[in-house]
C-alpha positions in Angstrom: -16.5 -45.3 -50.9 -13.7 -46.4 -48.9 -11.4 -43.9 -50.1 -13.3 -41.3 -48.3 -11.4 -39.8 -45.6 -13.1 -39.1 -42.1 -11.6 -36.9 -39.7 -13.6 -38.7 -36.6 -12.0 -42.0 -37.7 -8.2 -40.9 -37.5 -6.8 -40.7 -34.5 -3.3 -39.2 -34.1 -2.6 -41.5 -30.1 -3.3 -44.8 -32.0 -0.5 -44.3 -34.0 1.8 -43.1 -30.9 2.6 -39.5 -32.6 1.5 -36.8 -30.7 1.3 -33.3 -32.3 2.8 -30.2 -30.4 1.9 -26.8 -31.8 4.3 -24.1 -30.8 2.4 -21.2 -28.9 4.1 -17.9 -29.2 3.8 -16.0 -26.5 1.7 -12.9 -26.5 4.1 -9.9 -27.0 1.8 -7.1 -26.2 1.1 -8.9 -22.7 4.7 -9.3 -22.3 5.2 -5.9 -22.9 2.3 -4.8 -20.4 3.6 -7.0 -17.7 7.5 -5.7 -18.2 5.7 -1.9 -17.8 3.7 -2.9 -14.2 7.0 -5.1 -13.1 8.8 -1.5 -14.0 6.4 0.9 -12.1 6.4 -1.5 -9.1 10.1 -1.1 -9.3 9.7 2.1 -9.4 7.7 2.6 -6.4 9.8 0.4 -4.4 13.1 2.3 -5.1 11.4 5.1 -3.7 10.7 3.8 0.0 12.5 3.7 2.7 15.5 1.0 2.7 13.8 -0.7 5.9 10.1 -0.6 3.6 12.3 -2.0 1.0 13.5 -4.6 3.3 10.3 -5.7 4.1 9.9 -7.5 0.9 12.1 -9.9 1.7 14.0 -9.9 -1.7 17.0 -11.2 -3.1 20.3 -9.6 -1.4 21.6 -8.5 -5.5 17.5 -7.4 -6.0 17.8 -5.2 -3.3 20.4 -3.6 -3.4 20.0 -2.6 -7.1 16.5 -1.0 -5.8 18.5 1.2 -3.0 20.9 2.2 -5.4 18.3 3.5 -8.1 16.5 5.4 -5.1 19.6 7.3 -4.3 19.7 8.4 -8.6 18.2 11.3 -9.6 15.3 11.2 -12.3 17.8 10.5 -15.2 18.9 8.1 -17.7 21.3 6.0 -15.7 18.2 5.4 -13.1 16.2 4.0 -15.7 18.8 2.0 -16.4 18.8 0.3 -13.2 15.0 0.0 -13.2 15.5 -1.7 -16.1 17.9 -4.3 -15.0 16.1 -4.5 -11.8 12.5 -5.2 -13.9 14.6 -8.1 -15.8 15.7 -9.4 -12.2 12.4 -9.4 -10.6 11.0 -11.3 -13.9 13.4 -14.3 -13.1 11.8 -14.7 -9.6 8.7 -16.6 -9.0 7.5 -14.3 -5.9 6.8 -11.0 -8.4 3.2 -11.7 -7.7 3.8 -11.6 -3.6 5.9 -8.4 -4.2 3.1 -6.9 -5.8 0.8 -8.1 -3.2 2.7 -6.6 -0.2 2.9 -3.1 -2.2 -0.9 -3.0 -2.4 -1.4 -3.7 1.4 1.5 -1.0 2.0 0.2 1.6 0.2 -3.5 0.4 1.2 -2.5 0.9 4.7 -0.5 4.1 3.8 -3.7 5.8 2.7 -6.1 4.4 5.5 -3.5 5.7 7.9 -3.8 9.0 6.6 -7.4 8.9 6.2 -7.8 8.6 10.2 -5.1 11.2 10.9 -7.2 13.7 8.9 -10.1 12.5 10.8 -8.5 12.6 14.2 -7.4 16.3 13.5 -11.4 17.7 12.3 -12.3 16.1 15.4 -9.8 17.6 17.8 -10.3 21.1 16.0 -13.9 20.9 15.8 -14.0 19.7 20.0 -11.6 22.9 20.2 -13.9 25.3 18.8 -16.7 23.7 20.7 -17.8 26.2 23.7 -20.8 23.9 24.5 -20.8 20.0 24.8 -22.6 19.5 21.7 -19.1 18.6 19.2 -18.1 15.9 22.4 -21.8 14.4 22.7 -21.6 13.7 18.7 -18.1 12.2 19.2 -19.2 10.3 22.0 -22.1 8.9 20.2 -19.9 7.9 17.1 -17.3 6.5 19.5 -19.0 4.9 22.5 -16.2 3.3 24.0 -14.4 6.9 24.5 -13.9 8.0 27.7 -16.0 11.1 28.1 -14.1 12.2 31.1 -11.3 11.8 29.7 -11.8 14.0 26.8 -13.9 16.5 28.3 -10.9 17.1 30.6 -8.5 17.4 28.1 -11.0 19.6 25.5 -11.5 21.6 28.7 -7.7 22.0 29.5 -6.9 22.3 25.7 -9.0 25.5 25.1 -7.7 27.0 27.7 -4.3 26.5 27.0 -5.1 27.8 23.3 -6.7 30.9 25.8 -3.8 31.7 27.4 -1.7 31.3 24.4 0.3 28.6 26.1 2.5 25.3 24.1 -0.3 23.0 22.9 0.3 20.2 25.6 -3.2 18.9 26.1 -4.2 19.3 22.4 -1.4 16.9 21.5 -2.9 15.0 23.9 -6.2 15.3 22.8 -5.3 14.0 19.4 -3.3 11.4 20.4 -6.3 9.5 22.1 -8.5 10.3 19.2 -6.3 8.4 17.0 -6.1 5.8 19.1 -10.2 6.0 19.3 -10.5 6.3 15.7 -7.7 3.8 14.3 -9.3 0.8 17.0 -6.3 1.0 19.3 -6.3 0.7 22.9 -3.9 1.1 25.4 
C-alpha cells in the first residue's frame, strides 16, 4: 500500500520546481480588439487636426492619422490605418483614446440634441400669436427671463412680418441655447 500514489501528498514547491504552462493568447480576441483599435482609427482620421490634437498622442501617431484623413477611401488609406492600428497597439494609453472619443462624440450628439431643441422652441414661440408657447417655455425654464423673451418673440414676428433680415430671431435662439444647454452669461 505504499506504492499508491496520492496527488494531495505531492507537492511540486517542496521540491523547488515550479511548473509554467504557456497560455496562448486568444486569437479571435486579438482579432476583435485589432478591428475596434482600427475603427477608432478610423474615426479619429476623420476629425478635425485640432480634435485630433486633443488626444494628446504621439508626434509619429499623429501625424500618420492626419495623413490618412487627407486619403480618399482607397487602398493606400487602409494601409495607413493599418499601420496606425499596429502603432496605437504598442501604446499603453489606447484605452484613454478610446475613452476621450466616447465623451467627444457623447458630447457631439448632446450638442445637437439641444440645437434641435432650441430651434422647435424658437419656431414654435414664432408661430405663437398668444402667450401660451412662452408660458409653457417659461414653466419648463424658470430661470428665463420672460421679458426678455417676450421682447424678442415680439420684435422677431414682426421682423418675419415685415419680411425684414432675421436679427432678433438669431437672437432669440441664441438665448434659448444658452437656456437649454445650462449656460449663463
Amino acid at each position: 500500500m505504499t506504492d499508491e500514489f496520492y496527488p494531495e501528498d505531492y507537492d511540486d514547491e517542496e521540491e523547488g520546481e515550479e511548473q509554467y504552462y504557456a497560455i496562448r493568447p486568444n486569437k479571435t480576441r486579438i482579432k476583435q480588439e485589432i478591428a475596434e483599435i482600427f475603427a477608432m482609427a478610423e474615426e479619429i482620421c476623420q476629425m478635425s487636426p485640432a480634435h485630433i490634437a486633443e488626444f494628446n498622442l504621439p508626434e509619429s501617431i499623429e501625424q500618420a492619422l492626419l495623413d490618412a484623413g487627407k486619403m480618399p477611401a482607397n487602398a493606400a488609406r487602409k494601409r495607413q490605418l493599418k499601420y496606425v492600428t499596429g502603432k496605437l497597439r504598442e501604446i499603453d494609453t489606447v484605452a484613454e483614446v478610446q475613452e476621450k472619443l466616447a465623451r467627444m462624440k457623447s458630447n457631439s450628439a448632446h450638442a445637437t440634441r439641444e440645437h434641435h431643441q432650441a430651434e422647435r422652441w424658437r419656431d414654435k414661440l414664432l408661430a405663437d400669436t398668444g402667450n401660451q408657447q412662452l408660458t409653457q417655455l417659461i414653466s419648463e425654464y424658470p430661470t428665463a427671463d420672460s421679458q426678455y423673451l417676450r421682447q424678442l418673440q415680439r420684435n422677431a414676428q414682426k421682423e418675419l412680418k415685415d419680411s425684414k433680415p432675421p436679427k432678433s430671431a438669431r437672437l432669440l435662439y441664441k438665448y434659448l441655447k444658452q437656456l437649454i444647454s445650462g449656460d449663463s452669461e
